[in-house]
C-alpha positions in Angstrom: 104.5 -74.1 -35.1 103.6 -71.0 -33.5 106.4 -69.0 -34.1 106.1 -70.0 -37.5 102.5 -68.7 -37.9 104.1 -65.3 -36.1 106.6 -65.3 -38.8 104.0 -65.7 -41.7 102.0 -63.1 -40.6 105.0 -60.3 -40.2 106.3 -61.4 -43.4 102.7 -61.2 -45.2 102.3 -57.7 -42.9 105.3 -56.3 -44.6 104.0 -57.5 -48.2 100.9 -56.0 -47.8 103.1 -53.1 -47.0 104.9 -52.8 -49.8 102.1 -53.6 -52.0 100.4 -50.6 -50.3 102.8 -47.8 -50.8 103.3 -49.1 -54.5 99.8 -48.4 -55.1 100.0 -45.1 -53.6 103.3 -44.2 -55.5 101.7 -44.9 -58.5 98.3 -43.2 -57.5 100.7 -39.8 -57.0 102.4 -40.5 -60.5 98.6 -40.7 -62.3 98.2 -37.2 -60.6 101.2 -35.5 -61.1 101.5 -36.9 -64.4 97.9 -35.6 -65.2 99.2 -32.2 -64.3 102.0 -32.0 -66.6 100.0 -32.9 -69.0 98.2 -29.7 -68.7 101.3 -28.1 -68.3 102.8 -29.0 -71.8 99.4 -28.1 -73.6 99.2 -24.7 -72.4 102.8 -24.4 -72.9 101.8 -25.6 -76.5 99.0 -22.9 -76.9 101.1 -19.9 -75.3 105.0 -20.9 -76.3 106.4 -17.4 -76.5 104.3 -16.0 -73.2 105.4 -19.4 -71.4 109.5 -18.8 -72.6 109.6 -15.1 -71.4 107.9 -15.5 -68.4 109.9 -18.7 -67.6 113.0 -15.9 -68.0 112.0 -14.6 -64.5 113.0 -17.8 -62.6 116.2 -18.5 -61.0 117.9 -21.6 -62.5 120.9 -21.3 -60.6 118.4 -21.5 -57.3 116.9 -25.0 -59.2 119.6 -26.3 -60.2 121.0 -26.2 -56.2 117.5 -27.8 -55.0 117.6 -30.5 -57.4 121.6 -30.8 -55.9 120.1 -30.8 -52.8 117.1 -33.2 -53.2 119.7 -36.2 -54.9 122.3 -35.8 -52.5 118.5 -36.7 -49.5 117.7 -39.4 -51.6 121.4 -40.8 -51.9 121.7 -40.4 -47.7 118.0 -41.9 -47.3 118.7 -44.7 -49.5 122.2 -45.6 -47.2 119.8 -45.1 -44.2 118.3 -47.8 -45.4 121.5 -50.0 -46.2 123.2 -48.9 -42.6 119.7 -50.4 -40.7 120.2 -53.4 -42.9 123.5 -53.9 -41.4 122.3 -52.9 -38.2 124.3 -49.9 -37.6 121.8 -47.7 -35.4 124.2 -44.7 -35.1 125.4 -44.3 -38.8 121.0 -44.9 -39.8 119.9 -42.0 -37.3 122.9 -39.5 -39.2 122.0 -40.5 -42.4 118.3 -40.0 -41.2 119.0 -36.5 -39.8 121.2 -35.3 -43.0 117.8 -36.0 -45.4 115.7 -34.3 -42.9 118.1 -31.5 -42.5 118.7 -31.3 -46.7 114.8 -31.5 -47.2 114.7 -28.4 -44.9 117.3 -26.3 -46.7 115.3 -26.9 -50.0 112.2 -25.7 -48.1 114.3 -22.6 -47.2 115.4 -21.8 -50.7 111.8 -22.2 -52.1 110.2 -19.6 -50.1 113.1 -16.6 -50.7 112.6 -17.9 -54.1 108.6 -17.5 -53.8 109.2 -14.2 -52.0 111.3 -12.5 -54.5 108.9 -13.7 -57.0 105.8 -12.5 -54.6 107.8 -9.5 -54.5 108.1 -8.4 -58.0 104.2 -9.3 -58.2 104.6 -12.2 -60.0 101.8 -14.4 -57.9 98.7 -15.6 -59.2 96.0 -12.7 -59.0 98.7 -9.7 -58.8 98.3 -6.3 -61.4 101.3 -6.9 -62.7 100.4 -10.4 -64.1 96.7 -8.9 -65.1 98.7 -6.6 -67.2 101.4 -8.9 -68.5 98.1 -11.1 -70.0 96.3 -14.3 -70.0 99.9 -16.5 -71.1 101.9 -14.9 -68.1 99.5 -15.6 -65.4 99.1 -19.6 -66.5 102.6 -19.8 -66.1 102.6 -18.7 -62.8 99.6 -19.9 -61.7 100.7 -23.9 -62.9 104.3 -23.0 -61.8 103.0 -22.0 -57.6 100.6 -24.7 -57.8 102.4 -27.5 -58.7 105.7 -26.5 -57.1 103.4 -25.8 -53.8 102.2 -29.4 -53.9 105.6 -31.0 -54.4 106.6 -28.2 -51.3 103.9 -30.0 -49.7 104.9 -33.7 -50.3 108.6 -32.8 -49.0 106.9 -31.7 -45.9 104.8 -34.5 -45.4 108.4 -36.5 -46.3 110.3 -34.9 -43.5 107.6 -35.3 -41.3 107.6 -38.9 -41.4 111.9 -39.0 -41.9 111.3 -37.6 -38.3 109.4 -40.2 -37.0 111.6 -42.8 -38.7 114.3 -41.1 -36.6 112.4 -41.4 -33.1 111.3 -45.3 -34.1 114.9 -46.2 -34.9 116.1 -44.7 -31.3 112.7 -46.6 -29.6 114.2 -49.8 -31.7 110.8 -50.2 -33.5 113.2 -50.1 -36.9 115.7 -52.4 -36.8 117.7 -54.6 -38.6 115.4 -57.3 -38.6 112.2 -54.7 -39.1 112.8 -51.7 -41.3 110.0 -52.0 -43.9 108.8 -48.9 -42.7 111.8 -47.2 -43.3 112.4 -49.3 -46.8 108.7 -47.5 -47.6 109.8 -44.0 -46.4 112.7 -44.5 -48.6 110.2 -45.2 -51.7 108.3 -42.2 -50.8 111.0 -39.8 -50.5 112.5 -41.1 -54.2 108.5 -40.2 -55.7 109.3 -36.6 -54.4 112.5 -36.1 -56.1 111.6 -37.9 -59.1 107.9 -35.4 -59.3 110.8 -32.7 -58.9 113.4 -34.0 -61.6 110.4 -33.7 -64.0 109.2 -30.4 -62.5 112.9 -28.7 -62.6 113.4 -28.6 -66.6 109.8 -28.4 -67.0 109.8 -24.6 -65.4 113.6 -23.4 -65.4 115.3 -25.2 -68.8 112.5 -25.4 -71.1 112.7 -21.7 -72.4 
């Protein structure tokens, strides 16, 4: 009877988990999606400032971090599978492959920030004073909301790294990886805000 009641409880502990991070994801999706919104009407109001300005980013250098950012959430996903089938070893490589990937995209991002930092192309700069009021919306939505997706990837290889360290403790394990399952669910909202952010910024032109 009792280790029935302990059974009930870890199952309804992992529900309420779930349940949890679904709110949040959806939470995240309300914001983001509040800020594309804004995006597409003063894309509407300033099309042909929006299109040449949107000339001066790199799609080759997008098109490589959105590579990058399927290819984490295809390894974090088998992470997921490989605990299930309580393979510890192939779990922490898959584990360390998203964290690694996530940091290479980080790495791209700022030489692509600094290039564009250093052809004064950052909110507040002369040279987007001069270019006029179009240019520096652009940029200013385009550092903003790419800054808080940066930011979200962080806070996702953050906790990827503690996933690591609680898989090698054994507090994730075959028969407990709903932490890791929610991780998973996190780091799939991240490339999804990006997969909308990508063609919003570097195709649309």
């Amino acid at each position: 009877m009792e280790n029935n009641t302990v059974h009930n409880l870890e199952h309804r502990d992992d529900e309420a988990s779930r349940i949890g991070m679904w709110l949040f994801i959806f939470s995240e999706l309300l914001f983001f999606g509040g800020l594309f919104i804004v995006y597409s009407v003063y894309r509407f109001r300033n099309q042909e400032a929006f299109h040449l300005a949107a000339t001066e980013l790199n799609r080759t250098v997008g098109t490589i971090n959105t590579i990058i950012l399927m290819f984490s959430s295809m390894t974090l996903s088998m992470s997921v599978t490989s605990m299930q089938r309580n393979n510890k070893k192939l779990t922490l490589g898959l584990l360390f492959v998203t964290a690694l990937l996530g940091v290479i995209f980080i790495v791209n991002k700022y030489f692509e920030w600094g290039l564009k930092i250093q052809h004064g192309l950052y909110p507040g700069s002369e040279k987007l004073h001069e270019l006029g009021y179009g240019d520096t919306l652009f940029f200013g939505l385009y550092f903003a909301m790419t800054g808080l997706h940066l930011l979200h990837l962080l806070i996702g290889i953050i906790l990827v790294s503690v996933m690591i360290a609680f898989v090698l403790k054994d507090k994730i394990r075959a028969d407990k990886f709903v932490q890791l399952d929610n991780i998973g669910l996190y780091w799939h909202l991240v490339d999804i805000i990006w997969i909308f952010l990508f063609p919003l910024f570097y195709l649309i032109t």
